[in-house]
PQR file with spaces between the fields and no chain letter, atoms N, CA, C, O and H, PARSE charges and radii, in Angstrom:
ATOM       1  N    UNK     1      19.267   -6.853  -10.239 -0.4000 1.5000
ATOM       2  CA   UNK     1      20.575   -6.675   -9.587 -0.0000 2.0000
ATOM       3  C    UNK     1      20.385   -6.712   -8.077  0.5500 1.7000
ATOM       4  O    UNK     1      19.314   -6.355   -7.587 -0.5500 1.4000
ATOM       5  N    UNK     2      21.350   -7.114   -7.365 -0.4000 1.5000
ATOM       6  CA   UNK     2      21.315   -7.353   -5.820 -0.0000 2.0000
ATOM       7  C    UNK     2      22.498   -7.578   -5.079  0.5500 1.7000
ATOM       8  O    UNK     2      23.609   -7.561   -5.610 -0.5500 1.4000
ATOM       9  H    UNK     2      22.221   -7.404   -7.763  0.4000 1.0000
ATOM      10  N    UNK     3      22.288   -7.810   -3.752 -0.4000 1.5000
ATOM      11  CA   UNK     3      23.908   -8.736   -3.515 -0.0000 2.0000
ATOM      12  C    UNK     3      23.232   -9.978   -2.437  0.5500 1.7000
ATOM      13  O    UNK     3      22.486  -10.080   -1.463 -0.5500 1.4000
ATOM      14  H    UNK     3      21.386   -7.824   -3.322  0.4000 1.0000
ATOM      15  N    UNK     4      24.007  -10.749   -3.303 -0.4000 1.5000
ATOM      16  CA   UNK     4      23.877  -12.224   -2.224 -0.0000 2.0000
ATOM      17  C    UNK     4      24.797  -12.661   -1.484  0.5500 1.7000
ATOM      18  O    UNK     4      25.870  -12.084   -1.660 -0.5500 1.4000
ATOM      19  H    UNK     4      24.612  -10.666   -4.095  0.4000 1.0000
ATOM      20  N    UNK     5      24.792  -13.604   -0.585 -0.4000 1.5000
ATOM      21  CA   UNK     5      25.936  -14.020    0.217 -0.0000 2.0000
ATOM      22  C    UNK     5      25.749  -15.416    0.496  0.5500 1.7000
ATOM      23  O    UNK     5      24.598  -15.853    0.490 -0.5500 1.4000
ATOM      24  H    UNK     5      23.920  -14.073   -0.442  0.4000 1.0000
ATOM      25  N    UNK     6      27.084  -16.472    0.833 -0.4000 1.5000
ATOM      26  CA   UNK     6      26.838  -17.661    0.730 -0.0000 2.0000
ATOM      27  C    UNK     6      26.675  -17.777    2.546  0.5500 1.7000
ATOM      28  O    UNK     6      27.396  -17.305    3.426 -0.5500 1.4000
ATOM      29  H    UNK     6      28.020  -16.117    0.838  0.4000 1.0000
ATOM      30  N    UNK     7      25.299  -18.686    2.641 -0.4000 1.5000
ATOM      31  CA   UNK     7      25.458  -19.214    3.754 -0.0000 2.0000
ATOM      32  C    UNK     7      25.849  -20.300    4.223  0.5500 1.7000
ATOM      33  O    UNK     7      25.838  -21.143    3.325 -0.5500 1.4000
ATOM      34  H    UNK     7      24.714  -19.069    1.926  0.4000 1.0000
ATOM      35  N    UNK     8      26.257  -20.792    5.369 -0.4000 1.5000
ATOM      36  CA   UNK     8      26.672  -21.918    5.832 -0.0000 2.0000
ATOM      37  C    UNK     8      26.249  -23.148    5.346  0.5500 1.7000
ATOM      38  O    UNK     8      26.988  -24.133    5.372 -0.5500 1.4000
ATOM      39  H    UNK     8      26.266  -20.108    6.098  0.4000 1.0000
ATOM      40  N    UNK     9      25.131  -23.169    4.911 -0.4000 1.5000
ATOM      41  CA   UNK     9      24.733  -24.375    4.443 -0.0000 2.0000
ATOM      42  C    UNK     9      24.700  -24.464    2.692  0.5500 1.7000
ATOM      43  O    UNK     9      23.964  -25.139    1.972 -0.5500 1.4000
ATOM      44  H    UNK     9      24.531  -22.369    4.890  0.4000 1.0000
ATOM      45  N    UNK    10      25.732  -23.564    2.354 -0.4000 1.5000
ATOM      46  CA   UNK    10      26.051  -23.474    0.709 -0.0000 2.0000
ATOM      47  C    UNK    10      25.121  -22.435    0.126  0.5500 1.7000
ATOM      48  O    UNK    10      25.650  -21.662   -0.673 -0.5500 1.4000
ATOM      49  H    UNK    10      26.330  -23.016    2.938  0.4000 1.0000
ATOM      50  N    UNK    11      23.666  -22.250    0.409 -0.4000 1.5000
ATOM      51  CA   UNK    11      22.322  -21.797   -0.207 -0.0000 2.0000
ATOM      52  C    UNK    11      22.875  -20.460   -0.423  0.5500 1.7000
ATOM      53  O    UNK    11      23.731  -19.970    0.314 -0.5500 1.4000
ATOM      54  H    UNK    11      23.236  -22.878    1.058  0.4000 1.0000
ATOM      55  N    UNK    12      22.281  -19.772   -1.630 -0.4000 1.5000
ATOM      56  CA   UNK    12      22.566  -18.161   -1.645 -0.0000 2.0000
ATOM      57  C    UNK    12      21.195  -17.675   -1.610  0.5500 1.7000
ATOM      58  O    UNK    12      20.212  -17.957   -2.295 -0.5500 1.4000
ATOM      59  H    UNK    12      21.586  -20.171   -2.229  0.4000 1.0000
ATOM      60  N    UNK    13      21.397  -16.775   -0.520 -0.4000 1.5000
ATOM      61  CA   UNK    13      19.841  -15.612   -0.187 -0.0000 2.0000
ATOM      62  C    UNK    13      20.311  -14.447   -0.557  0.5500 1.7000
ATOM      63  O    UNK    13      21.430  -14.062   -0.217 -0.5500 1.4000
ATOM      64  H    UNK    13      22.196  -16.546    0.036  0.4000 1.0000
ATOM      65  N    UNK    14      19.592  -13.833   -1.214 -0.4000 1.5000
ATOM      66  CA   UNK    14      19.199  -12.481   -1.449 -0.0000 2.0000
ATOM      67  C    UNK    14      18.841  -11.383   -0.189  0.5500 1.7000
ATOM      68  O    UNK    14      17.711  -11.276    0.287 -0.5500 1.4000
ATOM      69  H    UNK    14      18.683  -14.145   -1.490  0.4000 1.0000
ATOM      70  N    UNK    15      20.127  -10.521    0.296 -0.4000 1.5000
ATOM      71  CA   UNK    15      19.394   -9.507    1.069 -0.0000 2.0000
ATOM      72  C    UNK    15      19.264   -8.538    0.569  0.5500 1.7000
ATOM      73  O    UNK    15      18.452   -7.717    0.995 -0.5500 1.4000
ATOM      74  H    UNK    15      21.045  -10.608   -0.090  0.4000 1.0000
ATOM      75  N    UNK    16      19.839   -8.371   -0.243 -0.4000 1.5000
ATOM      76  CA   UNK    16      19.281   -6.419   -0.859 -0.0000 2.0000
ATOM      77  C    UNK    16      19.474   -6.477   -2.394  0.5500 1.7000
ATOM      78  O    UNK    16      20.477   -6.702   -3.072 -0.5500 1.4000
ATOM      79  H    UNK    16      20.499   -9.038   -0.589  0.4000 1.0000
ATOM      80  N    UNK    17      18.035   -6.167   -2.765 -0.4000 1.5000
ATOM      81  CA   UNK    17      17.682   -5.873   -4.418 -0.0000 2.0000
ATOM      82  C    UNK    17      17.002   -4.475   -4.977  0.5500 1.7000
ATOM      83  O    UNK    17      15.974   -4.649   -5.631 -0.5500 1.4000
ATOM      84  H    UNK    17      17.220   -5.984   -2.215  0.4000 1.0000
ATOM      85  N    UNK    18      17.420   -3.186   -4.814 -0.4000 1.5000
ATOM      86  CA   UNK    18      16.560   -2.321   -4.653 -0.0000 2.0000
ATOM      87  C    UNK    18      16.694   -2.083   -6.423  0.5500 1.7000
ATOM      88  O    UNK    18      17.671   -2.199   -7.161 -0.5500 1.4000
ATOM      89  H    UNK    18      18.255   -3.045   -4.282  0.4000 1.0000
ATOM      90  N    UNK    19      15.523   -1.773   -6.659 -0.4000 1.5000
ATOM      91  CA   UNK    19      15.480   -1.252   -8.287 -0.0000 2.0000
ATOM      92  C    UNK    19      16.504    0.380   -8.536  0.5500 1.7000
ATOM      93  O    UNK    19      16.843    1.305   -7.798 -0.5500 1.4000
ATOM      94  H    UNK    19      14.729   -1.679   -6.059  0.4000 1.0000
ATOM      95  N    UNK    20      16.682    0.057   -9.868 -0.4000 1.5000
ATOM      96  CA   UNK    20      17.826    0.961   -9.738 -0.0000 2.0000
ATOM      97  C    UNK    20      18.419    2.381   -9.965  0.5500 1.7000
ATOM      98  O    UNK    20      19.600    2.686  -10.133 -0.5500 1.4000
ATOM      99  H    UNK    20      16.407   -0.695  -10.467  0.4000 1.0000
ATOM     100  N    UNK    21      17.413    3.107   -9.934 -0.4000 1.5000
ATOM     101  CA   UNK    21      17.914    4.175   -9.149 -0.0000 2.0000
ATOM     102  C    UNK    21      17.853    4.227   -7.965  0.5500 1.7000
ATOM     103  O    UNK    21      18.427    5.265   -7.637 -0.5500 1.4000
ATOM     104  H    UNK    21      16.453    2.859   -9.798  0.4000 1.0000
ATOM     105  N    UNK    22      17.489    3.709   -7.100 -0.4000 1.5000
ATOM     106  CA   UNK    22      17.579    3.374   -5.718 -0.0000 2.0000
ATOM     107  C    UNK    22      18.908    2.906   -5.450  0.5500 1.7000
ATOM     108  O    UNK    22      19.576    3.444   -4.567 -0.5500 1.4000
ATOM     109  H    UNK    22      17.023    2.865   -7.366  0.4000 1.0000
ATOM     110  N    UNK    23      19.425    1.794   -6.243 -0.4000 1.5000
ATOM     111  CA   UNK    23      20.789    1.496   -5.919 -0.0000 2.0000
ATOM     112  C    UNK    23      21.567    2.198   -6.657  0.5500 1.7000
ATOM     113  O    UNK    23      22.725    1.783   -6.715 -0.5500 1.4000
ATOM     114  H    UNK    23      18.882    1.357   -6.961  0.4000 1.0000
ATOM     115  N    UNK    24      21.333    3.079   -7.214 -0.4000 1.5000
ATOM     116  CA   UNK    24      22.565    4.259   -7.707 -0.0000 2.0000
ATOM     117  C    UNK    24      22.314    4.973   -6.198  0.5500 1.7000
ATOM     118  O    UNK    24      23.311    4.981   -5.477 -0.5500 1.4000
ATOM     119  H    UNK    24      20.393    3.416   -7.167  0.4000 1.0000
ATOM     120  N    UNK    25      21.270    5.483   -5.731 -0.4000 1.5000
ATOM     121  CA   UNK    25      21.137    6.614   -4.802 -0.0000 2.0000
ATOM     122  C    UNK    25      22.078    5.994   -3.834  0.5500 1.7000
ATOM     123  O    UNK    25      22.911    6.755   -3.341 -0.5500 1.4000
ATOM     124  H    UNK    25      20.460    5.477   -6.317  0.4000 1.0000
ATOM     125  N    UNK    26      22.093    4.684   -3.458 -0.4000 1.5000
ATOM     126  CA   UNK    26      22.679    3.771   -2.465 -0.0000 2.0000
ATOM     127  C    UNK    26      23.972    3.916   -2.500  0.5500 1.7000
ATOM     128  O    UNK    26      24.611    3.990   -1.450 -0.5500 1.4000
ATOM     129  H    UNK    26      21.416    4.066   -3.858  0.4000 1.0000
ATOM     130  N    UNK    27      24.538    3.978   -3.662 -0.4000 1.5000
ATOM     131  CA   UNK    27      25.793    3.551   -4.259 -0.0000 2.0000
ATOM     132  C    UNK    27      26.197    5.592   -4.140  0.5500 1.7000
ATOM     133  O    UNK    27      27.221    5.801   -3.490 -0.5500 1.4000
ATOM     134  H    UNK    27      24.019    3.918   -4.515  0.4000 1.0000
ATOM     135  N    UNK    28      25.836    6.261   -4.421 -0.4000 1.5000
ATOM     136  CA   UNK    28      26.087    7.444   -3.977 -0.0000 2.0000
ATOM     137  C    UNK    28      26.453    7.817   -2.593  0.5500 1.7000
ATOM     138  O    UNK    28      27.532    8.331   -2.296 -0.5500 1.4000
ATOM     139  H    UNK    28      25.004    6.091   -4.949  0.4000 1.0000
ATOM     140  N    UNK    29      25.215    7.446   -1.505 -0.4000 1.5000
ATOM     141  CA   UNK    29      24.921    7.508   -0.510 -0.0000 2.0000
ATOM     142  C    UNK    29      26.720    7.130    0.654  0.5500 1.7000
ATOM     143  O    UNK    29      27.367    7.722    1.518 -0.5500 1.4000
ATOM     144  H    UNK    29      24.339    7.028   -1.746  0.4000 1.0000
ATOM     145  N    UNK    30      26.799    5.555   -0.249 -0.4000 1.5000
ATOM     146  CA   UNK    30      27.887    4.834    0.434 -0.0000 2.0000
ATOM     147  C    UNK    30      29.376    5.755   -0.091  0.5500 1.7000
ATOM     148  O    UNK    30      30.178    6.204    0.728 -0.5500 1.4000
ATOM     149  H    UNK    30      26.273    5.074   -0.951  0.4000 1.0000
ATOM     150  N    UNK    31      29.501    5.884   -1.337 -0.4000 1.5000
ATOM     151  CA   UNK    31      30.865    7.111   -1.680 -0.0000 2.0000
ATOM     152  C    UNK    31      30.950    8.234   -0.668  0.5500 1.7000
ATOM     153  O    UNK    31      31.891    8.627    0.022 -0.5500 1.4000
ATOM     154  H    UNK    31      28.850    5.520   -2.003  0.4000 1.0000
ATOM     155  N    UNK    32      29.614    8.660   -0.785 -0.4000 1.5000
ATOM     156  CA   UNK    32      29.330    9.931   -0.011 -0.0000 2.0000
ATOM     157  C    UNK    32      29.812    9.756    1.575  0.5500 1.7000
ATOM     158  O    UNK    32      30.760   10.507    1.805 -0.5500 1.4000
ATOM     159  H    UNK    32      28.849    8.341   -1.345  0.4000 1.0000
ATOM     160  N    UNK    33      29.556    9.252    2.309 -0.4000 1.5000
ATOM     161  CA   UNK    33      29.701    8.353    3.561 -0.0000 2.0000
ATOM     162  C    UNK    33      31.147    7.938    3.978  0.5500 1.7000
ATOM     163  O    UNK    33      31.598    8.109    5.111 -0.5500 1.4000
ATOM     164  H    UNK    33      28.785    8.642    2.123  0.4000 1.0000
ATOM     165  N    UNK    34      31.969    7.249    2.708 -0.4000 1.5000
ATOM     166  CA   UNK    34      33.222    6.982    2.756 -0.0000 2.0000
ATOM     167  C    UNK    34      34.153    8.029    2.709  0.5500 1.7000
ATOM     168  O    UNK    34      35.265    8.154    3.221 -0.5500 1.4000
ATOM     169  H    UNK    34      31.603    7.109    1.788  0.4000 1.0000
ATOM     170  N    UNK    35      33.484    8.749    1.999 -0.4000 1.5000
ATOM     171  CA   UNK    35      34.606   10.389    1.263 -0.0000 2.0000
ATOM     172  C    UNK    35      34.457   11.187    2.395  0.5500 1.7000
ATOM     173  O    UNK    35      35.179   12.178    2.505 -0.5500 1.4000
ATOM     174  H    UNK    35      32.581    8.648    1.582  0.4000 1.0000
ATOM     175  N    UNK    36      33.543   10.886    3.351 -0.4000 1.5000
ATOM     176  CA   UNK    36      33.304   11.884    5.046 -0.0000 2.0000
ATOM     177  C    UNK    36      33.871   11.383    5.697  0.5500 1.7000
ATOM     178  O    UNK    36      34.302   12.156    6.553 -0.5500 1.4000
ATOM     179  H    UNK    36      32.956   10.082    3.261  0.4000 1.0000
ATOM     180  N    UNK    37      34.314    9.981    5.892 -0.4000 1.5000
ATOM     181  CA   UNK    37      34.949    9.281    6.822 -0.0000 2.0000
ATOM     182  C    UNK    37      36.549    9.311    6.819  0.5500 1.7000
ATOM     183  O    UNK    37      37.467    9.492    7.619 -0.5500 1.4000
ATOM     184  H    UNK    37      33.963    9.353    5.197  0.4000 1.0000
ATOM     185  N    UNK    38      36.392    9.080    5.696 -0.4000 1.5000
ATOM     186  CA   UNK    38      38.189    8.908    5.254 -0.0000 2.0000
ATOM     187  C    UNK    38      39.057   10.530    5.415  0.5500 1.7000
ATOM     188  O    UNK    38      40.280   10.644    5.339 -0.5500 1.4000
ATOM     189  H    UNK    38      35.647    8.934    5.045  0.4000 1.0000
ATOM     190  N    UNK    39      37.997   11.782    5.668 -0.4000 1.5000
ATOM     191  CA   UNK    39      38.774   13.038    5.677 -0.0000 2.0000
ATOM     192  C    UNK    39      38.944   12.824    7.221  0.5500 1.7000
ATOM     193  O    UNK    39      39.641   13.757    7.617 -0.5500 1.4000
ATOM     194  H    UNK    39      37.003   11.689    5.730  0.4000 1.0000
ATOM     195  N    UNK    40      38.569   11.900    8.391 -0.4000 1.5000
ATOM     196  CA   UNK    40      39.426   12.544    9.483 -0.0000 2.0000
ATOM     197  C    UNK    40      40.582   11.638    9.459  0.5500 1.7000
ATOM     198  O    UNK    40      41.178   11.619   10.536 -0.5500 1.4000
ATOM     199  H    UNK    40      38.002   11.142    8.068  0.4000 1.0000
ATOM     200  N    UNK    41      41.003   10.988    8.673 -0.4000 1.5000
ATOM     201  CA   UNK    41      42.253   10.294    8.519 -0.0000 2.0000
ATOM     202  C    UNK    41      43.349   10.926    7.346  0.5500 1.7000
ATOM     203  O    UNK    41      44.437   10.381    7.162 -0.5500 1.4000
ATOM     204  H    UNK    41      40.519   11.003    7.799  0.4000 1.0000
């Protein structure tokens, strides 16, 4: 699992593949992060 993105010249690269509890921790990390941000609004 990862996320890719298309570049200009069509090709898809791989920047981030972390094994996965790492990308749960990530995926926590980012909720966590959003749910702090969004309370001064």
């Amino acid at each position: 699992m990862g996320f890719a993105f298309q570049m200009e010249e069509g090709k898809e690269e791989k920047i981030f593949c972390p094994p996965p509890h790492d990308f749960q921790k990530f995926l926590d990390d980012v909720i966590l992060d959003f749910s702090i941000f969004s309370n001064f609004y």
